[in-house]
C-alpha positions in Angstrom: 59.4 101.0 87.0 57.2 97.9 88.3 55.9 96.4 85.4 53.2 93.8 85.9 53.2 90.2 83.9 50.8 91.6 81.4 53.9 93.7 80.3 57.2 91.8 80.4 57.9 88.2 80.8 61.1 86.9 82.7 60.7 83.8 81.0 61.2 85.1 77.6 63.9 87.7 78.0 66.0 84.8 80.6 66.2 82.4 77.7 66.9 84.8 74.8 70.1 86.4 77.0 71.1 82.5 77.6 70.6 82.1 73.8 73.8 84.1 72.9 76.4 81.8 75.1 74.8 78.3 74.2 77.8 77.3 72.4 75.4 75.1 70.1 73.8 77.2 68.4 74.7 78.4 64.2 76.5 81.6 63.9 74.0 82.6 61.0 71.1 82.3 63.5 72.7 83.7 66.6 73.6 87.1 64.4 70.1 87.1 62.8 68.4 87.1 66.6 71.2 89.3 67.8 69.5 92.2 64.9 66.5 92.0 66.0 66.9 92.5 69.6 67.8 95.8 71.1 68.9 96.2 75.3 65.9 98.1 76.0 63.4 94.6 75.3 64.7 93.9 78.7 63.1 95.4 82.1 66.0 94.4 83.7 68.7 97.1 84.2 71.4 94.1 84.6 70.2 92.6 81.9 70.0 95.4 79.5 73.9 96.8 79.9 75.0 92.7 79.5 72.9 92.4 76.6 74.6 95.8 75.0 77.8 94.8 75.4 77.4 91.2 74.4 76.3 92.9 71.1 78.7 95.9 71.0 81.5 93.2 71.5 80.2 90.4 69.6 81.6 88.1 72.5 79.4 85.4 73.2 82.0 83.6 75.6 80.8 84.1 79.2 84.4 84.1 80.9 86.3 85.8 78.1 83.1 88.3 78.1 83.5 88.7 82.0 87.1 89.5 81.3 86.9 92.2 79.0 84.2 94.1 80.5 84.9 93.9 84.3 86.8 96.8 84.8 84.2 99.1 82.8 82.7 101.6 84.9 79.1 101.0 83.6 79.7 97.1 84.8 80.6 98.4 88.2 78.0 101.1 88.5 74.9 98.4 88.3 76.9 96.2 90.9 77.2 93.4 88.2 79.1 90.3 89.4 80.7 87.7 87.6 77.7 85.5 88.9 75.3 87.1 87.5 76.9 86.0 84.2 77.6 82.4 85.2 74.0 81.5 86.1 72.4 82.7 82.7 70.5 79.7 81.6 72.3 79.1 78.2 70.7 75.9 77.6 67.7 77.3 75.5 66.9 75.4 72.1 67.8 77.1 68.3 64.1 75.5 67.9 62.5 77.7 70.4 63.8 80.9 70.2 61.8 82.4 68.2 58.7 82.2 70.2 60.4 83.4 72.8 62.3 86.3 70.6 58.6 86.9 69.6 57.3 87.5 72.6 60.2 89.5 74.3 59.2 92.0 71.3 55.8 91.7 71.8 56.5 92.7 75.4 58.3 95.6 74.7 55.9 97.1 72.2 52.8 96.6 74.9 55.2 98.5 77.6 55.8 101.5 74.9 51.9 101.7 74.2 51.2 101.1 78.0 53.8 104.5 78.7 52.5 106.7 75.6 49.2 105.5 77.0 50.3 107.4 80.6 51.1 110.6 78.2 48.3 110.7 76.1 46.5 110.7 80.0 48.6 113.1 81.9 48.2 115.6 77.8 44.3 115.7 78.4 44.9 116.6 82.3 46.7 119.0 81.6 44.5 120.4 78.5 47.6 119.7 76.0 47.2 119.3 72.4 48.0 115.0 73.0 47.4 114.4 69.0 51.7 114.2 68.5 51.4 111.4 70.6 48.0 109.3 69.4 49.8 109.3 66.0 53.0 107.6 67.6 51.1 105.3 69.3 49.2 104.1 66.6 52.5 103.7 64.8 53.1 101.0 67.9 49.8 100.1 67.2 50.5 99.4 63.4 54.2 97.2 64.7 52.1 95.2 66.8 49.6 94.2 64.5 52.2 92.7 62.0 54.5 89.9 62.1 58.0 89.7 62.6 58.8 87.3 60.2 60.3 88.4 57.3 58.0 88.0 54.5 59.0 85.5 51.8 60.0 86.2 48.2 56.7 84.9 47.1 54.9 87.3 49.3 56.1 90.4 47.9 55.4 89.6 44.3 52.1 89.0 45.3 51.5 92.4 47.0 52.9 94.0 44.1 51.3 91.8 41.6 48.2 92.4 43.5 48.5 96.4 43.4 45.6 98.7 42.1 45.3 101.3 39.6 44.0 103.3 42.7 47.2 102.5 44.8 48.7 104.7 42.5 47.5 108.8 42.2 48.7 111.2 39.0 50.3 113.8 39.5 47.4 115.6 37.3 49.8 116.2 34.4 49.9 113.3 31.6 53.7 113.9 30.6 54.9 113.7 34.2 52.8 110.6 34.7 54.4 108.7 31.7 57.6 110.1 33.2 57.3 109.6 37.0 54.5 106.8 36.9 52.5 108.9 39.5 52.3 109.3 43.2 52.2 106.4 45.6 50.5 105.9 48.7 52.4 107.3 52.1 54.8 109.4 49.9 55.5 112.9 50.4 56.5 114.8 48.0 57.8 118.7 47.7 57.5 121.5 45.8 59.9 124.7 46.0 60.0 128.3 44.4 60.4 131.4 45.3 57.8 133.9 46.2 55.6 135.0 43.1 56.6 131.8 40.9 53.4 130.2 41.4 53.6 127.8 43.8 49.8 127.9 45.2 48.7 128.6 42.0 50.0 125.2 40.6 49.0 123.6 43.8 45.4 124.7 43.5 45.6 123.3 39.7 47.1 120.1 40.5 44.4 119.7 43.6 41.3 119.6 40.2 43.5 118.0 38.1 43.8 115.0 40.7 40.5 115.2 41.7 39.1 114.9 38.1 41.6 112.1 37.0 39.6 109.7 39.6 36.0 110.5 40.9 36.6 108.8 44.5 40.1 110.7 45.6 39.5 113.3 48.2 42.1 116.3 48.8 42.4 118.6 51.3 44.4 122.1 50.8 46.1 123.3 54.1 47.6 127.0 53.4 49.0 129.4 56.3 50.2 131.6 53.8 46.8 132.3 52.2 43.0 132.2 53.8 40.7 130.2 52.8 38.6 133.2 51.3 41.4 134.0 49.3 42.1 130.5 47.8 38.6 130.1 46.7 38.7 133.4 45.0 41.8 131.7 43.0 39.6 128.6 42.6 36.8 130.9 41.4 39.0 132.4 39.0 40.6 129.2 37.6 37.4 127.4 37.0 35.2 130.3 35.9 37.8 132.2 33.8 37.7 135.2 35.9 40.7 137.4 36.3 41.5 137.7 39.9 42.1 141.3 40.5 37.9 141.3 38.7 37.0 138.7 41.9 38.6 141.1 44.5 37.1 144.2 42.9 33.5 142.6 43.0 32.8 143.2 39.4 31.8 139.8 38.5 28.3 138.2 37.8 28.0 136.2 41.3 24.8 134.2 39.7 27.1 132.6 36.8 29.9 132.3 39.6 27.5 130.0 41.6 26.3 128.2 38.4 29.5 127.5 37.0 31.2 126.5 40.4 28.4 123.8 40.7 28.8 122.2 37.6 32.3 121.1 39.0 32.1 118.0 40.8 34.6 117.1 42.7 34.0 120.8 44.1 30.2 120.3 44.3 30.5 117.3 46.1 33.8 118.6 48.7 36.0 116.2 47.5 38.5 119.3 47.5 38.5 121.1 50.7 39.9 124.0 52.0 41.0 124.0 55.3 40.3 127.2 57.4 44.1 128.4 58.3 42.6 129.7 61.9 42.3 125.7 62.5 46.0 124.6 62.5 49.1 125.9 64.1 51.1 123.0 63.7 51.4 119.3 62.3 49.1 117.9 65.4 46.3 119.8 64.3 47.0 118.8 60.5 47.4 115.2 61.9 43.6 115.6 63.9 42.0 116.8 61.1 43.3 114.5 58.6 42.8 111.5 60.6 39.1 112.6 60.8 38.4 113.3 57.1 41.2 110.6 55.3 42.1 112.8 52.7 43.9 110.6 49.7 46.1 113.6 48.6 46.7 116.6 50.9 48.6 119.7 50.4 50.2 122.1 53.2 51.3 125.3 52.1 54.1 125.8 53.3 56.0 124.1 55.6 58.3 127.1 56.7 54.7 128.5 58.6 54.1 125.9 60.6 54.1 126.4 64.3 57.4 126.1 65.8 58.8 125.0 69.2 59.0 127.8 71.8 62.2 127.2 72.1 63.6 127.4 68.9 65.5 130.3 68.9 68.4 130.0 66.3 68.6 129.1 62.8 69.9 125.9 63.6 67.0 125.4 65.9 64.9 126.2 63.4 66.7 123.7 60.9 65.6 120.9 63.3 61.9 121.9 64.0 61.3 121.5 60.2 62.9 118.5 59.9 60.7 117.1 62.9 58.2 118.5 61.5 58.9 116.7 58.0 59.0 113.5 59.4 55.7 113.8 61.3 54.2 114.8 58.1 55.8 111.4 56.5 54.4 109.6 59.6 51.2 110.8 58.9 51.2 110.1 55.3 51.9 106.7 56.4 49.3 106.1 58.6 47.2 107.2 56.1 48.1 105.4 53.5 47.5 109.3 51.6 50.5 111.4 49.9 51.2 114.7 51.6 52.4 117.4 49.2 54.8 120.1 50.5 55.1 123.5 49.8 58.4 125.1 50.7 60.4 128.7 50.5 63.3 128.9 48.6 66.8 130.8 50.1 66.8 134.7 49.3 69.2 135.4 46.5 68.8 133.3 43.5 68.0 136.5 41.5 71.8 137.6 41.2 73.0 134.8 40.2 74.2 133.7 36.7 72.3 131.3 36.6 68.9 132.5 38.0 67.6 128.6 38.6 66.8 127.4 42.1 68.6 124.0 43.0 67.8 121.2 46.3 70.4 123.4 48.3 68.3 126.4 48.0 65.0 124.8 50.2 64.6 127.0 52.9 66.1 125.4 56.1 65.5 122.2 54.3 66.1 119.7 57.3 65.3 116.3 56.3 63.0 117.8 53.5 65.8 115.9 50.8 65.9 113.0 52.6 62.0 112.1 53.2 60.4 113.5 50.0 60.6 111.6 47.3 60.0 113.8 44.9 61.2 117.3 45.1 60.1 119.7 42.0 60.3 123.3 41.7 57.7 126.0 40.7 59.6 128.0 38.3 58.5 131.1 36.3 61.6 132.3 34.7 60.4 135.7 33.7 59.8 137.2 37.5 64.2 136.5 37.4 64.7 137.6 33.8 61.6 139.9 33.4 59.3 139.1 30.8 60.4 141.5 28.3 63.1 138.5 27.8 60.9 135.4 27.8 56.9 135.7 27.3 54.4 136.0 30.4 53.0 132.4 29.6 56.1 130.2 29.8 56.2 128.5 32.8 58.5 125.1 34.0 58.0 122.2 36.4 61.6 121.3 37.9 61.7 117.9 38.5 64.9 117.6 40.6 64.8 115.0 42.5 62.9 112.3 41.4 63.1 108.4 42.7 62.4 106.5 39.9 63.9 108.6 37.1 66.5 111.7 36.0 65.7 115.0 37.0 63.3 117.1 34.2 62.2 120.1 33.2 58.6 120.3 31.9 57.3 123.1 29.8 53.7 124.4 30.6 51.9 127.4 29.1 50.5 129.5 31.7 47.6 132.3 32.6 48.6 133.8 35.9 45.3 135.8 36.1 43.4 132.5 36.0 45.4 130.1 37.3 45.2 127.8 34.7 48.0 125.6 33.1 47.9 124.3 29.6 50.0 120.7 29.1 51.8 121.5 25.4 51.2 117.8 23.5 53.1 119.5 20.3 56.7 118.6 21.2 57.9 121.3 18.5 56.4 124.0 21.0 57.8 122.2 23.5 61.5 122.4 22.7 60.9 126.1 21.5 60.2 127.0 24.7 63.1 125.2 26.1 65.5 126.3 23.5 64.3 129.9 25.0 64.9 128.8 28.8 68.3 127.4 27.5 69.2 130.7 26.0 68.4 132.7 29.5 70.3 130.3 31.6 73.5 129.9 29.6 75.5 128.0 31.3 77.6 125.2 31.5 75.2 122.7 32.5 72.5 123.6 29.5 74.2 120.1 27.9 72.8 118.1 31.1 69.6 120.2 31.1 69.1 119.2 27.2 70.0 115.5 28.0 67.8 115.0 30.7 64.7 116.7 28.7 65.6 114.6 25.6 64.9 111.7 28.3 62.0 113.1 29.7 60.7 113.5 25.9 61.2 109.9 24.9 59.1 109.0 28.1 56.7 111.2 28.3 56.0 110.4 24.3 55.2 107.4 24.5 51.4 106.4 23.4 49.4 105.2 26.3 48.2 101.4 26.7 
């Protein structure tokens, strides 16, 4: 590819090349430039396979690099020459390079943008859904914008010194917050269970609680697994004290329905949204619609529904597709500066186990869902395992198990499933009684562990607040 001046300068990537062989220059700096360069800053395809081996090798010699990589067929396939070695200007200054490391990256990151610009052209020619690749390119976008420097010790303690309440979003339940210390900004976090434990339900609770702990936050609810008819019958119920199976029957007073639903004002004024399932396949169309309305918190349930590639046709296939999809998601979150929450299936089979208690390796083709959220709880409503002639209908847990900042929890929560609504237990008596009862339905070897880490979660979550 011709590239024009706009887009590459010989100038810059001539000198940083010589930089490497000027015998004058510090070790320190020549391996600090060496990081921060990759082959593919160069347009040059000579220049690019000696740069990658001067770095693979760490030989910064011209003859005794010559002599070692001569014979390589790579070397002899782009018609290199031990000339083309010899006449690299090494007599660039320690004092300079960085302006010209500077712009050889700057360079680079215009020719990316200049060829994701050529996509995003060629997507809309086509009729193609280009959005995958605006939200890379504003990524490049975001790189160039900022400095290479690194920033100084002084610089971060003033951007975390300088943080604000509203940087930082609750969870919606006061215990966790004490715990966790809330969500941050381009986070993603996860929450597993398996069919019937309550996972929309919670997520529909957590979506007002959120909303109500700060009157500016917006949140939008993405759901493939339910319409959006159906989740604000579920909202209806929660808020109105309806029972569910009444809404779906019609016998309810629509009048006080409408009253009572406007006195709500986070739902008044649509600073919870539903998002109409019929208007997103896949993360692009999540990524279009969120980049239009900036939602603060946004939840997607659940990730397992999400439009796959057409040619995913294995398991293994399928393992990667969520993965891409889950760092997509994290990119967007990013962008955003929101916090994406997760929804995700749980493996068949945790019903005949001892221990009837899903774990991290039980996620559903979990991909790089471990690895990117950074915090991974589970919905868990023991009695649809146990059956709730053994523990009562109410009790209900919030699995913390992974968790950045702190050691994995379990958090008690009284529950009505008709309504939807979850009751925090502030008496910590009731508290351990209902997790002596989990204890005594688990019985296993780790119920020491369990009890540790919820003695833990107890002294936090205790504490008064400021």
């Amino acid at each position: 590819m011709i590239y024009t001046d706009a887009l590459r300068s010989i100038e810059a990537e001539q000198n940083v090349l010589g930089f490497f062989f000027n015998p004058h220059i510090e070790e320190d700096k020549r391996m600090q430039v060496l990081q921060l360069i990759q082959p593919n800053h160069f347009t040059e395809e000579k220049a690019q396979l000696i740069f990658g081996l001067t770095k693979k090798l760490q030989i910064f010699d011209k003859i005794v690099l010559w002599d070692k990589i001569k014979s390589l067929k790579p070397v002899k396939d782009a018609s290199i020459e031990w000339t083309d070695i010899e006449n690299i200007d090494d007599f660039v200054k320690e004092e300079d390079i960085d302006s010209y490391v500077e712009i050889l990256i700057d360079k680079h990151q215009k020719r990316e943008l200049h060829e994701f610009g050529g996509e995003i052209r060629d997507a809309m020619l086509k009729g193609e859904d280009q959005f995958d690749i605006a939200l890379r390119a504003q990524n490049i976008l975001s790189r160039m914008s900022s400095k290479i420097n690194i920033q100084t010790n002084q610089d971060l303690l003033e951007k975390v010194l300088s943080e604000k309440a509203s940087d930082i979003i609750p969870t919606g339940y006061n215990a966790v917050d004490k715990y966790i210390g809330g969500y941050s900004r381009g986070m993603i976090v996860t929450i597993g269970g398996d069919s019937g434990h309550l996972k929309t339900t919670l997520a529909l609770d957590m979506a007002f609680r959120i909303a109500e702990s700060n009157p500016t936050l917006k949140i939008g609810i993405f759901s493939k697994e339910m319409t959006d008819v159906t989740l604000v019958k579920k909202q209806i119920s929660r808020i109105c004290g309806i029972p569910t199976n009444l809404i779906f029957s019609q016998e309810y007073d629509k009048e006080y329905v409408k009253q009572k639903m406007m006195e709500i004002e986070a739902w008044r004024t649509n600073r919870i949204r539903i998002i109409n399932p019929n208007t997103f396949t896949g993360v692009s169309d999540i990524a279009r619609i969120q980049m239009t309305h900036r939602f603060d918190v946004w939840f997607l349930d659940f990730i397992q529904l999400l439009e796959f590639a057409r040619s995913a046709t294995s398991s293994s296939d399928y393992n990667i597709q969520i993965g891409q999809n889950m760092r997509s998601l994290q990119s967007l979150s990013l962008v955003t500066k929101s916090v994406g929450i997760v929804l995700s299936q749980v493996k068949k089979g945790i019903e005949y186990r001892k221990e009837k208690k899903p774990t991290i390796s039980d996620l559903e083709w979990s991909g790089l869902i471990k690895q990117l959220s950074a915090y991974i709880f589970f919905s868990y409503y023991p009695g649809k395992y146990y059956g709730f002639h053994k523990i009562p209908q109410d009790h209900y847990y919030l699995l913390g198990e992974k968790t950045r900042f702190a050691e994995s929890f379990t958090y008690p929560m009284r529950v009505n499933p008709e309504l939807g609504r979850f009751t925090e237990i502030t008496d910590q008596s009731k508290r351990s009684e209902m997790m002596d009862k989990l204890l005594q339905l688990l019985d296993s070897d780790k119920s020491q562990n369990f009890r540790r880490n919820q003695d833990e979660f107890s002294r936090y979550s205790e504490k008064p607040d400021n």
